[in-house]
N, C-alpha and C positions, 0 to 999 in steps of 0.2 A: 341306461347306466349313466353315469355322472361322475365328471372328476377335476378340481381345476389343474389347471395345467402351469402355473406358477404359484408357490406357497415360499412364505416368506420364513426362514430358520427362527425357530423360536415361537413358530404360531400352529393352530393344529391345521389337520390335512380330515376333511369328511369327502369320502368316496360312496357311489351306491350301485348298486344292480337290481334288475327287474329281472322275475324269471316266469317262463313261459311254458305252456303245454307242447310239448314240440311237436303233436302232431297237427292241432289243432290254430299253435299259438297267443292263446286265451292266458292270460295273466293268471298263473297257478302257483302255489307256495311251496317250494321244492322240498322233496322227502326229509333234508336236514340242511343248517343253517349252511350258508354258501361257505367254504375256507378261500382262502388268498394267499399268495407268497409275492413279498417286493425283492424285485431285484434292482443294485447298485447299475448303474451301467450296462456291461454285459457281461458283468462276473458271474460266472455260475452256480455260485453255493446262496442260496436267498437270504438277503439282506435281514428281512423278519418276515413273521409266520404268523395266521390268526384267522379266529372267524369271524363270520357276521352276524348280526344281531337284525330280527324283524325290527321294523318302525312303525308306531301306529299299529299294531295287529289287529284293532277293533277296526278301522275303516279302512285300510290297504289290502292287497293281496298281492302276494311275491316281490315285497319290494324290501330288501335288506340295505342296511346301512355300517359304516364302522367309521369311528375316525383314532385318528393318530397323532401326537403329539412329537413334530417334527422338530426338535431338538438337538442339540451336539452331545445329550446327555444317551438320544438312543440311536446316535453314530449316523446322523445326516449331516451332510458336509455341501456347504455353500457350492452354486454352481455344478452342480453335480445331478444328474436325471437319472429317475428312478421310475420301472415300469411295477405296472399291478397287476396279476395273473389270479383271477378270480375263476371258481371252478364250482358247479351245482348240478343235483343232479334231479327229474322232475317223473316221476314215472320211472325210475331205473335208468333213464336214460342221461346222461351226462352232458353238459353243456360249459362252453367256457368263454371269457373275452378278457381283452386285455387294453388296457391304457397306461399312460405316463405323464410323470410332471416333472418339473425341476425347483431346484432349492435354491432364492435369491435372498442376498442380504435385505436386512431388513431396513425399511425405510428412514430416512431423520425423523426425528420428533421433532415438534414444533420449540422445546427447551434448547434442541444441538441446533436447529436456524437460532435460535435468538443469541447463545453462547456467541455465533461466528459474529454477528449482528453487533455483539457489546466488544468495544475495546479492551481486552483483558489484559496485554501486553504482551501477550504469546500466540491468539491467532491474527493479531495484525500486525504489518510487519515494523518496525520500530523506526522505518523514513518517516511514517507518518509520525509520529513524535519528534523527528528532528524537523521538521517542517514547521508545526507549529512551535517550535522554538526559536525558527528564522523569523514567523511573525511577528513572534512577541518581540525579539529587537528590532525589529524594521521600525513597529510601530512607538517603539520608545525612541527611535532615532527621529521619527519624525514630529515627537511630543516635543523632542528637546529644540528642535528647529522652532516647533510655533509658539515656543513659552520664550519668552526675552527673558534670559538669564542672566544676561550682562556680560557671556564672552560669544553667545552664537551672532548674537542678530544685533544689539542695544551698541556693544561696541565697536563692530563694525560701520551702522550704519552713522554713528557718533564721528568717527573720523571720517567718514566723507563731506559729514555737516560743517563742520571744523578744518580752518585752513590751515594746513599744518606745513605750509610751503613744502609738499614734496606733492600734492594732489592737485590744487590749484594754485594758480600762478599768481605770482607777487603784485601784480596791476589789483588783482581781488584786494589784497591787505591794505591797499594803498588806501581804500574805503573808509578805517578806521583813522588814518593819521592826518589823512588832508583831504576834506570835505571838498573842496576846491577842484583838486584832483579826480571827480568820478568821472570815470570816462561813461561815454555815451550808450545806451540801449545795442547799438552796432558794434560797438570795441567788444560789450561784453560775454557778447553773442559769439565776435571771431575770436575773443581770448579762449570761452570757454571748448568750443569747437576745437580750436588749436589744439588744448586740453586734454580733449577723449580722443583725439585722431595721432595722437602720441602712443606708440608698442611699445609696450609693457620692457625692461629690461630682461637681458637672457637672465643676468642673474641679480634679483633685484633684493632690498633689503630683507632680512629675517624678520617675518609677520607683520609685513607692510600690507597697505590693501593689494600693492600690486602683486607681492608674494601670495596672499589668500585667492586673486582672482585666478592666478596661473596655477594652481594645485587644484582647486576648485572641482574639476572634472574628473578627477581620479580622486580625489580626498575628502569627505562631508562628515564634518566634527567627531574623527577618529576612525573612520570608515573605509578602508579602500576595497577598490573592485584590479582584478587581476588574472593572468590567462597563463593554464597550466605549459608548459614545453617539454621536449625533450619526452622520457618513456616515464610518464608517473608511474607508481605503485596503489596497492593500497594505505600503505602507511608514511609515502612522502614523494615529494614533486620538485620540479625544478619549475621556476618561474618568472616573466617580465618583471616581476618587482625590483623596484631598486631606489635608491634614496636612505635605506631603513639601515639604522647601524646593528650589526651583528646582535644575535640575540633579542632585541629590541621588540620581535612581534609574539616572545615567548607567552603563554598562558592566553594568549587570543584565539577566539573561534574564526575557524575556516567554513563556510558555508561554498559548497559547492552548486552552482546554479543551471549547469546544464550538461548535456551528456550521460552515460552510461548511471554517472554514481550523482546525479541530481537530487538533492533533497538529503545531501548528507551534513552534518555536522560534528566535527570534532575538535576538541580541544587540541594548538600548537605546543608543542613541547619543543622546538627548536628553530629557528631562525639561522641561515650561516648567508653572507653578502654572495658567496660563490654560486652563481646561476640562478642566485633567489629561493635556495632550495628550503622549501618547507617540512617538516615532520608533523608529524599528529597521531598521535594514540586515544582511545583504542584503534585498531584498526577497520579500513571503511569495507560495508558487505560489498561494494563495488568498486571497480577498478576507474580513476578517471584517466581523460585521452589525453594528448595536447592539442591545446587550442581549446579547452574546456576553459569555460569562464568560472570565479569563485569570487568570492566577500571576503574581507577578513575583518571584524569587528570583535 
């Protein structure tokens, strides 16, 4: 006899039996075709009912076949095992055996790996789309740093070139008026030394170089970096920022860059000085911590 013992819903099921001389045990073809009854589990009323049919009758002997088309259409049900009670009789004499299988879902096809496989926008999750949206400003921030536009790089480096008596010291200008006047290889070494060993002002002019060097590290032509506090939410935070007048960071993107809700981005919708509290909608699938670092560009 033969039977597989997992068939997948929706595919057929072929079972068989050999039947036998029972005194002898000589492969003999029983007085009528063998019948069957499956049963669900251990329910007792049988599931379905039928006979079997010889296979090959010109070169077999006693060897019946049937198969079945295990479907939801003839009430086979996923995970579910089902026995086979097969019953023949050879000589008048009755004979019987029994086996079972069960009913697994059916396997992916290789179209449902590839569906997962393609970005559709519904089986992957949509951080990955906010991430490559972090990319693409990162990489235009840093376009804009290597192209001399004429306020990243070109005019900064212009006034350092340029004595504008607030950078280098007045002994330098003397160069231009009184040729007479150059001091030596030595003075201009300890002028300029004097020069860079000078601390920047706590609070130095507005968009002086020494104003751009002290912002520097927290600010890259419109850029700041910042760390959540207090109990964020999903749709708003409290934050070390501070400098920025009310309102001021409205319709700017918050990228979040580590912890819990990493790789989020949302549009700001509100700005208030109090605690640096941030808003942004829609709201984020994660919740960030404090002490979570974020972008705002």
């Amino acid at each position: 006899m033969g039977c597989p013992s997992l068939v997948e819903l929706g595919s057929n099921l072929v079972f068989s039996v050999c039947t036998h001389d029972p005194t002898t045990g000589v492969l003999t073809d029983a007085d009528s075709v063998p019948s069957y009854r499956i049963y669900e589990e251990e329910t007792g009323t049988a599931h379905s009912t039928g006979s079997m049919a010889k296979l090959d009758d010109a070169n077999t002997t006693g060897f019946y076949t049937e198969l079945l088309a295990v479907t939801t259409g003839n009430s086979f049900e996923i995970n579910k095992t089902y026995s086979v009670y097969v019953t023949a009789a050879v000589g008048t004499d009755t004979g019987g055996m029994a086996y079972s299988f069960q009913v697994i879902a059916p396997v992916a096809t290789a179209a449902t790996t590839d569906e997962i496989l393609v970005d559709t926008a519904t089986t992957i999750p949509g951080t990955l789309t906010s991430i490559t949206g972090i990319l693409a400003t990162i990489d235009g921030i840093v376009d804009s740093i290597l192209v001399d536009t004429g306020t990243t790089l070109n005019t900064t480096v212009n006034s350092i070139l340029q004595d504008t008596e607030t950078t280098i010291p007045n002994t330098l200008t003397n160069l231009s008026g009184d040729i007479g006047n150059v001091p030596t290889n030595a003075e201009l070494a300890t002028a300029l030394a004097a020069s860079l060993d000078t601390a920047i002002p706590g609070s130095p002019t507005a968009d002086s170089i020494n104003d751009r060097i002290k912002n520097m590290d927290t600010k890259m032509d419109g850029v700041w970096l910042g760390t959540f506090s207090g109990t964020p939410s999903t749709t708003s935070g409290e934050s070390d920022l501070s400098g920025f007048a009310e309102d001021s960071l409205n319709s700017r993107w918050i990228y979040v860059l580590d912890g819990a809700a990493k790789g989020e981005a949302k549009p700001l919708t509100d700005y208030t000085t109090t605690l640096g509290t941030l808003t942004w909608a829609p709201a984020m699938a994660a919740t960030p911590s404090s002490g979570d670092k974020f972008m705002i560009a």
